[in-house]
Gaussian input, Z-matrix of N, CA and C with variables (Angstrom, degrees):
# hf/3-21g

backbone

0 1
 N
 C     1     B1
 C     2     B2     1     A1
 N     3     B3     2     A2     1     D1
 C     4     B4     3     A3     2     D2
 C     5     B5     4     A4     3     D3
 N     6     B6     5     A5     4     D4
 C     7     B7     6     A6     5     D5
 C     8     B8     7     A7     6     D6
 N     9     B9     8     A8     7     D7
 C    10    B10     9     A9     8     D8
 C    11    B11    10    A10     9     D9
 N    12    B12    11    A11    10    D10
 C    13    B13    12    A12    11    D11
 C    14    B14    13    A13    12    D12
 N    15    B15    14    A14    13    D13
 C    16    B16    15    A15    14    D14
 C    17    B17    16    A16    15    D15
 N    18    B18    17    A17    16    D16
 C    19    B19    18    A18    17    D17
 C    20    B20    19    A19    18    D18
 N    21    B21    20    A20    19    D19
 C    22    B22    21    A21    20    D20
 C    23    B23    22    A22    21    D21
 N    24    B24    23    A23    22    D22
 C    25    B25    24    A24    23    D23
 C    26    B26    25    A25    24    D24
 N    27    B27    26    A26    25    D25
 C    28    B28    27    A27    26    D26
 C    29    B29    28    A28    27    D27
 N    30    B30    29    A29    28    D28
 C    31    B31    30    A30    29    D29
 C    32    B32    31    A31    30    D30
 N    33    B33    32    A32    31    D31
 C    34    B34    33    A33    32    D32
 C    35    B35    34    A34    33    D33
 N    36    B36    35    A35    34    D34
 C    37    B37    36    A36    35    D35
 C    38    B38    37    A37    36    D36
 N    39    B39    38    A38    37    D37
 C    40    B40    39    A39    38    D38
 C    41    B41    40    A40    39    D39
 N    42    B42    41    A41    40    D40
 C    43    B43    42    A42    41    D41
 C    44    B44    43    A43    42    D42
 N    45    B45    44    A44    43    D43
 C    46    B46    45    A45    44    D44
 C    47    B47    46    A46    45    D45
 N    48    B48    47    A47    46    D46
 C    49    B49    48    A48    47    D47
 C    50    B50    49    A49    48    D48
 N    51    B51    50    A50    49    D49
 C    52    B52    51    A51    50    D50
 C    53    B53    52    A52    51    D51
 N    54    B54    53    A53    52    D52
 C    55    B55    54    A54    53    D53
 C    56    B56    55    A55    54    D54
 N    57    B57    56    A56    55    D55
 C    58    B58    57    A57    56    D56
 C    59    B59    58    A58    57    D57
 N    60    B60    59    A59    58    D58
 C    61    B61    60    A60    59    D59
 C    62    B62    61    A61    60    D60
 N    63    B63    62    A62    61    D61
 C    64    B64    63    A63    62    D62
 C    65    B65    64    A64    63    D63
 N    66    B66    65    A65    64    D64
 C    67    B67    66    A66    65    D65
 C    68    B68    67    A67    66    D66
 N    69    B69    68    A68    67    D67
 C    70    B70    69    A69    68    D68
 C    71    B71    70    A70    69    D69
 N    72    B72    71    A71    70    D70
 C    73    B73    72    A72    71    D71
 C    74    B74    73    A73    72    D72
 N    75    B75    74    A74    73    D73
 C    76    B76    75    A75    74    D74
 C    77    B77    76    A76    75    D75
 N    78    B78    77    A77    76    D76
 C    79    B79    78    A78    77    D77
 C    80    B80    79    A79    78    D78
 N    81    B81    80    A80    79    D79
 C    82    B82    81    A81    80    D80
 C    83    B83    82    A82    81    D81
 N    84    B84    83    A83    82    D82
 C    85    B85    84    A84    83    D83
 C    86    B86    85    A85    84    D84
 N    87    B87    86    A86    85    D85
 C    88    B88    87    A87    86    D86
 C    89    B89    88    A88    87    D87
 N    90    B90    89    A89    88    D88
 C    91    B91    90    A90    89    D89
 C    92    B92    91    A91    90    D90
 N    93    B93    92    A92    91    D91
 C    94    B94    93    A93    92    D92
 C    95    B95    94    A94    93    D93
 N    96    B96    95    A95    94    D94
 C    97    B97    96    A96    95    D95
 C    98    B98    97    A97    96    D96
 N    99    B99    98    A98    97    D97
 C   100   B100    99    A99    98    D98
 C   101   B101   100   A100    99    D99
 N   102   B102   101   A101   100   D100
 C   103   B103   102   A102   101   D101
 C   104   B104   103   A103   102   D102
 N   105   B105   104   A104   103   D103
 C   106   B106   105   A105   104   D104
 C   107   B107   106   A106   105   D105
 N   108   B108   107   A107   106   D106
 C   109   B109   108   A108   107   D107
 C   110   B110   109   A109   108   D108
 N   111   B111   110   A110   109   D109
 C   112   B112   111   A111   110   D110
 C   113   B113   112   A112   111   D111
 N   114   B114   113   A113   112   D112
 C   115   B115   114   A114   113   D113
 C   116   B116   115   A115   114   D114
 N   117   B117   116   A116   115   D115
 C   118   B118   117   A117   116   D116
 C   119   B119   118   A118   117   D117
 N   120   B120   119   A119   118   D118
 C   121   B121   120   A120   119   D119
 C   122   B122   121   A121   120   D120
 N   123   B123   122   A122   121   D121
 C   124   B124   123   A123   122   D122
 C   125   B125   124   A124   123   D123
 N   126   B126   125   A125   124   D124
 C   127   B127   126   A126   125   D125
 C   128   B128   127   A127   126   D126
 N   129   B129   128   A128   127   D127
 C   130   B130   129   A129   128   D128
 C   131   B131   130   A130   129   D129
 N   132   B132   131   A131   130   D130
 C   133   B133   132   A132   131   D131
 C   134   B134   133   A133   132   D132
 N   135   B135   134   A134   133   D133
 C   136   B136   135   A135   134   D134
 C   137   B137   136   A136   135   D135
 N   138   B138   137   A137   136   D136
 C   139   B139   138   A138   137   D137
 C   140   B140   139   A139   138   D138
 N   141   B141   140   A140   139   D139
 C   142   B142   141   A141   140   D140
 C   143   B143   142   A142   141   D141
 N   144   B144   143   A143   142   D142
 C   145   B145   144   A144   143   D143
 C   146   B146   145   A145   144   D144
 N   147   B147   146   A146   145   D145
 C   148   B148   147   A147   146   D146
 C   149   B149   148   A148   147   D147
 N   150   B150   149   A149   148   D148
 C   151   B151   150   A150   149   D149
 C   152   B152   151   A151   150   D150
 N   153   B153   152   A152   151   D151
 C   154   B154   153   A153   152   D152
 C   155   B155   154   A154   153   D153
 N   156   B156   155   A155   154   D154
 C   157   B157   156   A156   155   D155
 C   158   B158   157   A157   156   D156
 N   159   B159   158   A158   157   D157
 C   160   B160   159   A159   158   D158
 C   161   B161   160   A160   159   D159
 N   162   B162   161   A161   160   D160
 C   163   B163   162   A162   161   D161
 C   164   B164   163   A163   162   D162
 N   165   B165   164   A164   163   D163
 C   166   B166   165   A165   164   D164
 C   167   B167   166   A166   165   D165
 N   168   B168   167   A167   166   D166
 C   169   B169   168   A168   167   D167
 C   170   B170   169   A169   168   D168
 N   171   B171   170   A170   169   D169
 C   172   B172   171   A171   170   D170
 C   173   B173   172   A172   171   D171
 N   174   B174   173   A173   172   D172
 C   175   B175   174   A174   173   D173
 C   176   B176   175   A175   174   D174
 N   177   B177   176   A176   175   D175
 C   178   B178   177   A177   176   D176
 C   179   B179   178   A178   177   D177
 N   180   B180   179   A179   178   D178
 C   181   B181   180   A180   179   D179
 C   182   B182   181   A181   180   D180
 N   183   B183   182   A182   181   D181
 C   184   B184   183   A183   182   D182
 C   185   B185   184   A184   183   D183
 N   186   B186   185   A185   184   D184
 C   187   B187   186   A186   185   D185
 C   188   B188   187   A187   186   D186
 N   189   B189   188   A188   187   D187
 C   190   B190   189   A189   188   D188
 C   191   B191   190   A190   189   D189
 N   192   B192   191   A191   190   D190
 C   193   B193   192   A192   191   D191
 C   194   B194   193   A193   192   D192
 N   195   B195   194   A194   193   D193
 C   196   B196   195   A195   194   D194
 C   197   B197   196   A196   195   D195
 N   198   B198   197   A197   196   D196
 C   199   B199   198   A198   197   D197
 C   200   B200   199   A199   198   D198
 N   201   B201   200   A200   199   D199
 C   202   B202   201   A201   200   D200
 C   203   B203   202   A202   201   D201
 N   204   B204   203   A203   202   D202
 C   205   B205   204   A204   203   D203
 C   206   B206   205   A205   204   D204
 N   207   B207   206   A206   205   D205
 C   208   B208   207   A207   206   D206
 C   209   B209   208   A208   207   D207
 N   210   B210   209   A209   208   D208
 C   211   B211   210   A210   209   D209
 C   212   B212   211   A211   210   D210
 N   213   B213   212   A212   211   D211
 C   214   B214   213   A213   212   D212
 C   215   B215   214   A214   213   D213
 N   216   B216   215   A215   214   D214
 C   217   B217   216   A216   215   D215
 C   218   B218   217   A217   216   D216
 N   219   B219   218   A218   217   D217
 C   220   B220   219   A219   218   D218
 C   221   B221   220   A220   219   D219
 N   222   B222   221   A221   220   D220
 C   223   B223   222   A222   221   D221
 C   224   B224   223   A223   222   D222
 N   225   B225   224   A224   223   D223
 C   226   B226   225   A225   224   D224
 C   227   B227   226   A226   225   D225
 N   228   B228   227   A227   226   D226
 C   229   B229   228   A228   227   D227
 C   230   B230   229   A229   228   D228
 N   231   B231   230   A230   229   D229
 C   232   B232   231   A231   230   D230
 C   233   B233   232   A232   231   D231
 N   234   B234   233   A233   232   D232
 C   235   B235   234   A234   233   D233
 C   236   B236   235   A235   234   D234
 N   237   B237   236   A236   235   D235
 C   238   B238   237   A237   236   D236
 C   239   B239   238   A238   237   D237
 N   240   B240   239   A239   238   D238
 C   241   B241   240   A240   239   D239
 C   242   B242   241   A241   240   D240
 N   243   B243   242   A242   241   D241
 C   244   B244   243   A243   242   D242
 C   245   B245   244   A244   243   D243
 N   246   B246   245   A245   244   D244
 C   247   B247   246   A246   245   D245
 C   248   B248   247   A247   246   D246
 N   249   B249   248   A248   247   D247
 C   250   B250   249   A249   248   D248
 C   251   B251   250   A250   249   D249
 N   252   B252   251   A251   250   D250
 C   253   B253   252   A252   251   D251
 C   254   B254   253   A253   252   D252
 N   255   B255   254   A254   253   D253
 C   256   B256   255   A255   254   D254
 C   257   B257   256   A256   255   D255
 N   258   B258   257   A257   256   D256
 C   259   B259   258   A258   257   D257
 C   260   B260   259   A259   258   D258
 N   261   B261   260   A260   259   D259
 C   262   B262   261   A261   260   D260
 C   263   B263   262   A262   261   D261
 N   264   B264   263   A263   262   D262
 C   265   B265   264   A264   263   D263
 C   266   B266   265   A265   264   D264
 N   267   B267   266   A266   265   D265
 C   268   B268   267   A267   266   D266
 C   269   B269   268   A268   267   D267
 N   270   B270   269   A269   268   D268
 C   271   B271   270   A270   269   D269
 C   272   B272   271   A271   270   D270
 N   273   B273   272   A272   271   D271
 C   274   B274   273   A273   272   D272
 C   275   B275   274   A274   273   D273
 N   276   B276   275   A275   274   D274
 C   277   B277   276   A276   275   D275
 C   278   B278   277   A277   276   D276
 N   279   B279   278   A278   277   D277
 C   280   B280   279   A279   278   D278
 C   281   B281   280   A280   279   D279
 N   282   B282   281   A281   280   D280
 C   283   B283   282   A282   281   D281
 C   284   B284   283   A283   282   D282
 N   285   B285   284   A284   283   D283
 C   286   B286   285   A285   284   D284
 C   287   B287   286   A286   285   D285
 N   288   B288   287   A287   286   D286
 C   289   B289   288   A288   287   D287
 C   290   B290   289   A289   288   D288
 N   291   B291   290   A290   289   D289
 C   292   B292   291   A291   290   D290
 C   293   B293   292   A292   291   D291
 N   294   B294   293   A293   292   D292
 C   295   B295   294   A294   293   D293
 C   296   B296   295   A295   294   D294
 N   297   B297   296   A296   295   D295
 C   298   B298   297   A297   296   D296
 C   299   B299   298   A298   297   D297

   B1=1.4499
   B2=1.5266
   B3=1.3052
   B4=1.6620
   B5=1.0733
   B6=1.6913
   B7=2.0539
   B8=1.5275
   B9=1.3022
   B10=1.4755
   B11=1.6379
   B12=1.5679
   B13=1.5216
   B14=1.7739
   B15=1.7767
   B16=1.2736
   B17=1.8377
   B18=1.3217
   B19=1.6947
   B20=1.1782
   B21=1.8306
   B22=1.2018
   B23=0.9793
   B24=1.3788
   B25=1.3291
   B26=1.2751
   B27=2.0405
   B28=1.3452
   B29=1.4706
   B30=1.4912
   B31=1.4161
   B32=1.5338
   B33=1.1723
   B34=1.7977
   B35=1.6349
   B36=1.3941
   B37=0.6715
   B38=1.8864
   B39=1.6793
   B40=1.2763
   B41=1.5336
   B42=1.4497
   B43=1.5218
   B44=1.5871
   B45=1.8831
   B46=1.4622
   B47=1.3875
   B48=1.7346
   B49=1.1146
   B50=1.6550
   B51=1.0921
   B52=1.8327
   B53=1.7487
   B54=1.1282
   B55=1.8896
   B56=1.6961
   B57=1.2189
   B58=1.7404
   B59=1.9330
   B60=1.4505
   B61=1.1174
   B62=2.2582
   B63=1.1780
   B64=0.9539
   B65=1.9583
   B66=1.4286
   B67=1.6285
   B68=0.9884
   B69=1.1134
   B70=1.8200
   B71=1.8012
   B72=1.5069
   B73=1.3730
   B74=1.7629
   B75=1.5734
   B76=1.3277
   B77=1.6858
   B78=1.6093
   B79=1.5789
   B80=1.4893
   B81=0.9271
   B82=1.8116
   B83=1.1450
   B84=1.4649
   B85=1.5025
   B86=1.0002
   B87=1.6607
   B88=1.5766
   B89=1.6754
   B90=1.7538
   B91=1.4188
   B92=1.8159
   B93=1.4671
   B94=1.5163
   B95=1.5155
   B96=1.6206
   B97=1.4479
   B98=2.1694
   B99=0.8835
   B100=1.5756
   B101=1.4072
   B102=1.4066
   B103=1.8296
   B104=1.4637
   B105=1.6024
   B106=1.5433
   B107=1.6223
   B108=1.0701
   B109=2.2105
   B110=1.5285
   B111=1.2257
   B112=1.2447
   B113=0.9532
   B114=1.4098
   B115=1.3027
   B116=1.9132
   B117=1.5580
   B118=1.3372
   B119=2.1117
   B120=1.6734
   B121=1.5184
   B122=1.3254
   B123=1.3414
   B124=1.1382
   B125=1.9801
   B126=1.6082
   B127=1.4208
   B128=1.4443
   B129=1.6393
   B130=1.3684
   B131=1.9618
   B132=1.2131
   B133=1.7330
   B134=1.7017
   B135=2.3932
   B136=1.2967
   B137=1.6558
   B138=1.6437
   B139=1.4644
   B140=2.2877
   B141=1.5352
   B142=1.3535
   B143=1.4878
   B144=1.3330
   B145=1.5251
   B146=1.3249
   B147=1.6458
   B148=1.6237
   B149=1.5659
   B150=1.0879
   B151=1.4197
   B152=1.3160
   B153=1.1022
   B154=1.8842
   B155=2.0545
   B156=0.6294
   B157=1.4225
   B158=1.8123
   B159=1.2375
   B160=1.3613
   B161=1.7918
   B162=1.5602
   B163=1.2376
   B164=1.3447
   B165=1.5890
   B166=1.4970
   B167=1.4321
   B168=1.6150
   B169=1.3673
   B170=1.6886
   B171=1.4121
   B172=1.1708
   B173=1.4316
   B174=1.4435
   B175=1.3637
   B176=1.9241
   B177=1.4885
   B178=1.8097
   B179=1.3779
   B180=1.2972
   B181=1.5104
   B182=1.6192
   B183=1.4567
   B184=1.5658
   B185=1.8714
   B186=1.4415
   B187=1.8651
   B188=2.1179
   B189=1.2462
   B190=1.5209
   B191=1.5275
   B192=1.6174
   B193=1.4803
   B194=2.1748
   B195=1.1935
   B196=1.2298
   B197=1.6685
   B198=1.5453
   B199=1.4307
   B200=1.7384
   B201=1.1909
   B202=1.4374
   B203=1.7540
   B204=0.8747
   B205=1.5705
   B206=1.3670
   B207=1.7042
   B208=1.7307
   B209=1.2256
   B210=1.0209
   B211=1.5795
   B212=1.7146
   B213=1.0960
   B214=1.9642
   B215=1.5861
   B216=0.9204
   B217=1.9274
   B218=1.6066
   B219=1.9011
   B220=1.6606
   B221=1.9027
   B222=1.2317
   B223=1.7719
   B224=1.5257
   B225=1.3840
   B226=1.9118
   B227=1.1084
   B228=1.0650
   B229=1.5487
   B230=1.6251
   B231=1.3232
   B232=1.4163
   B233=1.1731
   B234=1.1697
   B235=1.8215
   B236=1.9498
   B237=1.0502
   B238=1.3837
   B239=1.5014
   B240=1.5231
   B241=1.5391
   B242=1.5069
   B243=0.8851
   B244=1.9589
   B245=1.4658
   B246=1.2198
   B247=1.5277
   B248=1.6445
   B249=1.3308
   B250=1.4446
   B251=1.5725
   B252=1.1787
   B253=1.4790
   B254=1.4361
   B255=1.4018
   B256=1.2735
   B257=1.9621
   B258=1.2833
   B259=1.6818
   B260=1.2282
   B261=1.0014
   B262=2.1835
   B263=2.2745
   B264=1.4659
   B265=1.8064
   B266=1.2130
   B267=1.3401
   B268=1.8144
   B269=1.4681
   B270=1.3939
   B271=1.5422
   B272=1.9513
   B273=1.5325
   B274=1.5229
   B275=1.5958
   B276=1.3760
   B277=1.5950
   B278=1.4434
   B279=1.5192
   B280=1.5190
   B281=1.2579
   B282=1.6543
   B283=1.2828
   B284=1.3013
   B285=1.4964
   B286=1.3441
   B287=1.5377
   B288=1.4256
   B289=1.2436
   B290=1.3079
   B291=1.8224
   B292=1.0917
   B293=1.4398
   B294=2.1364
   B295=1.8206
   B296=1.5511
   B297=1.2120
   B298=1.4827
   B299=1.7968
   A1=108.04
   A2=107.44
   A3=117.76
   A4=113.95
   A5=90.33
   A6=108.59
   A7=106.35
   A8=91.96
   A9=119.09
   A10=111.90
   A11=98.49
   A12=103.00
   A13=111.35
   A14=99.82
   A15=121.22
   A16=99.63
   A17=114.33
   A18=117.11
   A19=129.22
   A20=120.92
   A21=112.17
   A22=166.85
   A23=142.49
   A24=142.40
   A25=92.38
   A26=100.45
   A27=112.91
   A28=117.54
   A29=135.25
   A30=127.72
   A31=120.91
   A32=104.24
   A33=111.41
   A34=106.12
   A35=119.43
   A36=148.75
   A37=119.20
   A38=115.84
   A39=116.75
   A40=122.63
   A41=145.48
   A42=141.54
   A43=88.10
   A44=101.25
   A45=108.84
   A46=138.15
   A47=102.01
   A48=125.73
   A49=117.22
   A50=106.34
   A51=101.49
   A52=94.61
   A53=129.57
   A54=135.31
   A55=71.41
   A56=116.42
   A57=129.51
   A58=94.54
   A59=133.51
   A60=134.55
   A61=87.17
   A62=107.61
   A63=94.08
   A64=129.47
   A65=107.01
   A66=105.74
   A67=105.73
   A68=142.05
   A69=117.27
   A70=111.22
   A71=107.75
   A72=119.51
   A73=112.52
   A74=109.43
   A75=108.67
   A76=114.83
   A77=104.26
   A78=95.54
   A79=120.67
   A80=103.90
   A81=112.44
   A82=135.61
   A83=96.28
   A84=123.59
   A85=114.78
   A86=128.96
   A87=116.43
   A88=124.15
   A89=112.47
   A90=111.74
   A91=109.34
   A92=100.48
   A93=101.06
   A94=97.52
   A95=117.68
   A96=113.50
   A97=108.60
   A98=92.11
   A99=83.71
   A100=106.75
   A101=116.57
   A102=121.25
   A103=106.94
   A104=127.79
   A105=115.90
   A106=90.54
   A107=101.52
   A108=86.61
   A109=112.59
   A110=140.04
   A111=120.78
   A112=137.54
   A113=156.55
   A114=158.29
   A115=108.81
   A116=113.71
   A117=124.48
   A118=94.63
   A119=99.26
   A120=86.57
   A121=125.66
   A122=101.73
   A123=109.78
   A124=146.11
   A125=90.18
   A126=101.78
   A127=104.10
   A128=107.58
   A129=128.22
   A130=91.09
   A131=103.94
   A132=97.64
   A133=79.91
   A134=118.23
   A135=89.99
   A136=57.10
   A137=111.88
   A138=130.32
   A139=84.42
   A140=75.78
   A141=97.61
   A142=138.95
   A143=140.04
   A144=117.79
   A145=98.20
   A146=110.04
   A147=98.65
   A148=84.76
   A149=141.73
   A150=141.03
   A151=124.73
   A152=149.42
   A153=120.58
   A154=117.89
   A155=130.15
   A156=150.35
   A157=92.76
   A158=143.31
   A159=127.45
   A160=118.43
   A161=108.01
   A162=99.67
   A163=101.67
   A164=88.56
   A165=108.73
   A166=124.53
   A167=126.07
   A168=122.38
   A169=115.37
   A170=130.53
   A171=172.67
   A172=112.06
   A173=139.46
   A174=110.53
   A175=95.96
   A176=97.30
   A177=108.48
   A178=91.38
   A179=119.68
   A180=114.48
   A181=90.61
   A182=106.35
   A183=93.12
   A184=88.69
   A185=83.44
   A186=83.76
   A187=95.54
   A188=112.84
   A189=96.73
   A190=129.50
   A191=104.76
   A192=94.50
   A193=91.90
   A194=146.99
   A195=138.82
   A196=103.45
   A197=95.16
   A198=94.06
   A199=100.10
   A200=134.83
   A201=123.38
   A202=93.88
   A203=138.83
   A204=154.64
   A205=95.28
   A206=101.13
   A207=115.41
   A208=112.56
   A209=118.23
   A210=125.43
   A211=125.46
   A212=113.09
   A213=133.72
   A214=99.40
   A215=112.53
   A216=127.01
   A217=111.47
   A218=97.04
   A219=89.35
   A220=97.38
   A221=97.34
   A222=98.28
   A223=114.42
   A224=106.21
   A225=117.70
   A226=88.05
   A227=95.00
   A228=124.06
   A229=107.31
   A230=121.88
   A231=135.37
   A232=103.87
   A233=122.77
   A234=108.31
   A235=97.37
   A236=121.93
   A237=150.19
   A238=103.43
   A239=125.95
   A240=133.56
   A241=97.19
   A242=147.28
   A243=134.83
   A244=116.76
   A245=110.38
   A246=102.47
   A247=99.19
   A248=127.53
   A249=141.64
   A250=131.39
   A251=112.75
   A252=113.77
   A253=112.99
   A254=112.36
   A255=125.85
   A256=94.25
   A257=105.02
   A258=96.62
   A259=132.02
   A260=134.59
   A261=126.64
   A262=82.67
   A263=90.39
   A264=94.29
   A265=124.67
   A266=105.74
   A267=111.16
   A268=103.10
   A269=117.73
   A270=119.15
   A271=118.94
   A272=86.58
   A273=85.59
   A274=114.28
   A275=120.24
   A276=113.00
   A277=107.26
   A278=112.05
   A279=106.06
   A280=115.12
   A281=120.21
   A282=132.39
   A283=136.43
   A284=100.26
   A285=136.72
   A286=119.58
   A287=110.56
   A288=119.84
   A289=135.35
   A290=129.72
   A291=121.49
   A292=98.48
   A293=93.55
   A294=87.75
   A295=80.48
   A296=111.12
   A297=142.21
   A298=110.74
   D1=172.85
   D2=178.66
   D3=-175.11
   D4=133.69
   D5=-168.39
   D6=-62.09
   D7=135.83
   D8=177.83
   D9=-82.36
   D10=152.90
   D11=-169.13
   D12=-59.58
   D13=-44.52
   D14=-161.19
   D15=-69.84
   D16=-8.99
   D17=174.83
   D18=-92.65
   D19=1.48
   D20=135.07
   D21=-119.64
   D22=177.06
   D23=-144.95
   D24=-101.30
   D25=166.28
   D26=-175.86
   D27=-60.03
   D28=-6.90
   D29=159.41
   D30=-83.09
   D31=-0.25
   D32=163.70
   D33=77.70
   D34=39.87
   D35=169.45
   D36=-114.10
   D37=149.54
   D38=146.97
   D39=-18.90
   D40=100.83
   D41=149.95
   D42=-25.10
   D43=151.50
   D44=159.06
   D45=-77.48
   D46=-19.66
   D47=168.33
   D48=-72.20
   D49=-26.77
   D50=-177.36
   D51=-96.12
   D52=33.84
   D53=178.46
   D54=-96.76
   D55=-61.83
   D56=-149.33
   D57=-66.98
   D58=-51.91
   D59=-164.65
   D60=-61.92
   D61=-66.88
   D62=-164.63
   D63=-60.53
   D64=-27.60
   D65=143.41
   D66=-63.21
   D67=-41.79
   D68=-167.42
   D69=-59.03
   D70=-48.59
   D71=-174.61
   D72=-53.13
   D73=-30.36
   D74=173.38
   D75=-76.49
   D76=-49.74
   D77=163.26
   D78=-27.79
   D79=-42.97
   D80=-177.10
   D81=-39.02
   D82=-43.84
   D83=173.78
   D84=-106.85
   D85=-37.77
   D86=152.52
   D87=-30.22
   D88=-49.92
   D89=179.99
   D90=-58.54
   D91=-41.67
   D92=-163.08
   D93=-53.30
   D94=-61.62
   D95=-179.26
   D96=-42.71
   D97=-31.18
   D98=-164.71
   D99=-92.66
   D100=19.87
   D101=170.26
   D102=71.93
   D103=12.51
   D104=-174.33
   D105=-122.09
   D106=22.62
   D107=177.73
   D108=-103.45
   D109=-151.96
   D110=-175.99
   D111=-36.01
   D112=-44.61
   D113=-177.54
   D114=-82.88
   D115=4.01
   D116=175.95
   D117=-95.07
   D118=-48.15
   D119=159.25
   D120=-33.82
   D121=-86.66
   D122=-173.60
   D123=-38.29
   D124=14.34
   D125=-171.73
   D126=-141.13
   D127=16.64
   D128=121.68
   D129=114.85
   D130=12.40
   D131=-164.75
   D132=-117.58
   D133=163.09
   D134=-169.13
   D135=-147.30
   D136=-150.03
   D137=-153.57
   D138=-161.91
   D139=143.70
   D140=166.29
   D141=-153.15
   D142=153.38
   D143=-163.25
   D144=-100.97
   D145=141.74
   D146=-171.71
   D147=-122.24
   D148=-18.59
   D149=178.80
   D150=-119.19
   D151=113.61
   D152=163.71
   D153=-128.72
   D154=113.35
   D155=-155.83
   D156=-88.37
   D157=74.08
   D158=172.22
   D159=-97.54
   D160=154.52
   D161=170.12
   D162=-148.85
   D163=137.14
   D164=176.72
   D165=-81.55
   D166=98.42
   D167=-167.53
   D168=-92.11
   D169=-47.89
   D170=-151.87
   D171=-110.45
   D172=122.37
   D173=159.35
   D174=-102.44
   D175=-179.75
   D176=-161.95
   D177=-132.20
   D178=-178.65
   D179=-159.84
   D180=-154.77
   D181=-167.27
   D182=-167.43
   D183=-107.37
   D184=163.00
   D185=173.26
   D186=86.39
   D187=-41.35
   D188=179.15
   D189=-67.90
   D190=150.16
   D191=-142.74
   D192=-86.84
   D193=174.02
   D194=170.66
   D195=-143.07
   D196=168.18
   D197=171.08
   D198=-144.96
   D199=-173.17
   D200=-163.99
   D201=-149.86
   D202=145.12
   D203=-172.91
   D204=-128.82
   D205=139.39
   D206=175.74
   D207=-137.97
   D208=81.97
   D209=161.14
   D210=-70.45
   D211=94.17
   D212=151.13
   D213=-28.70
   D214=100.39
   D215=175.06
   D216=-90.36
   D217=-38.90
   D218=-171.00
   D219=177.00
   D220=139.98
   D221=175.75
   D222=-128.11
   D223=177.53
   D224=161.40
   D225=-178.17
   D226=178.64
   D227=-159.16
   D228=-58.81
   D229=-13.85
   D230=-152.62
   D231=-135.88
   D232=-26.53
   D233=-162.78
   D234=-144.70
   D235=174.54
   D236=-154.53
   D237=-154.74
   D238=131.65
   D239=-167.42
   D240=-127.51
   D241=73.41
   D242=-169.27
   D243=-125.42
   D244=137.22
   D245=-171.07
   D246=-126.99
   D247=147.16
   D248=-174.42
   D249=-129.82
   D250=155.96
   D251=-160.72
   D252=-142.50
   D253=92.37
   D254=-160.78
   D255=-77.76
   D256=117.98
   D257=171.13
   D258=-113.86
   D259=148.31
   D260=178.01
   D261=-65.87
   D262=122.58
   D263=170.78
   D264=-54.88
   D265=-42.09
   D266=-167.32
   D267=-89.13
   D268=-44.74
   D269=-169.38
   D270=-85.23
   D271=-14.88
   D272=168.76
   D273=85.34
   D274=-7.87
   D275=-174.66
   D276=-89.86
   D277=148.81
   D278=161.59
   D279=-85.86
   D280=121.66
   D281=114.10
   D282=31.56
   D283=-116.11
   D284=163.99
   D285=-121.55
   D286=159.11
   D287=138.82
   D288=-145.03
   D289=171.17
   D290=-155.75
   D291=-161.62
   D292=131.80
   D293=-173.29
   D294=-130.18
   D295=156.79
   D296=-148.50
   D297=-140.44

């Protein structure tokens, strides 16, 4: 992925809110691998975030390219434990992160 012009804020930086769009977009595909993403819709049961703990280490700029890490911490029948690691792609530093 890669930050968009329209995502930052007046310090010319990443918005804090688009840290969250871009973990969210990896959730996405984390669920699909894990059998609960679209076709888990569709059989009428869904998933929701009831907590998220983020920290902003790094700021990101627009035009930089990122990638997002999803680590499975812990499950039941009810809940999902996962923690994430938003990184600059080319340079390798974390970002952010975010446990759920």
């Amino acid at each position: 992925m890669r930050v968009e012009d329209g995502w930052i804020d007046y310090n010319g930086h990443l918005n804090m809110a688009y840290h969250n769009v871009l973990f969210d977009r990896a959730v996405d595909e984390a669920y699909e691998l894990l059998d609960i993403g679209h076709d888990y819709l569709a059989t009428g049961c869904s998933t929701f975030t009831a907590e998220v703990h983020v920290r902003y280490l790094r700021e990101l700029h627009a035009g930089d390219p990122v990638r997002v890490t999803f680590q499975l911490l812990g499950y039941d029948q009810k809940r999902l434990h996962y923690f994430e690691q938003l990184f600059h792609a080319t340079e390798g530093w974390v970002s952010a992160t975010s446990e759920n």
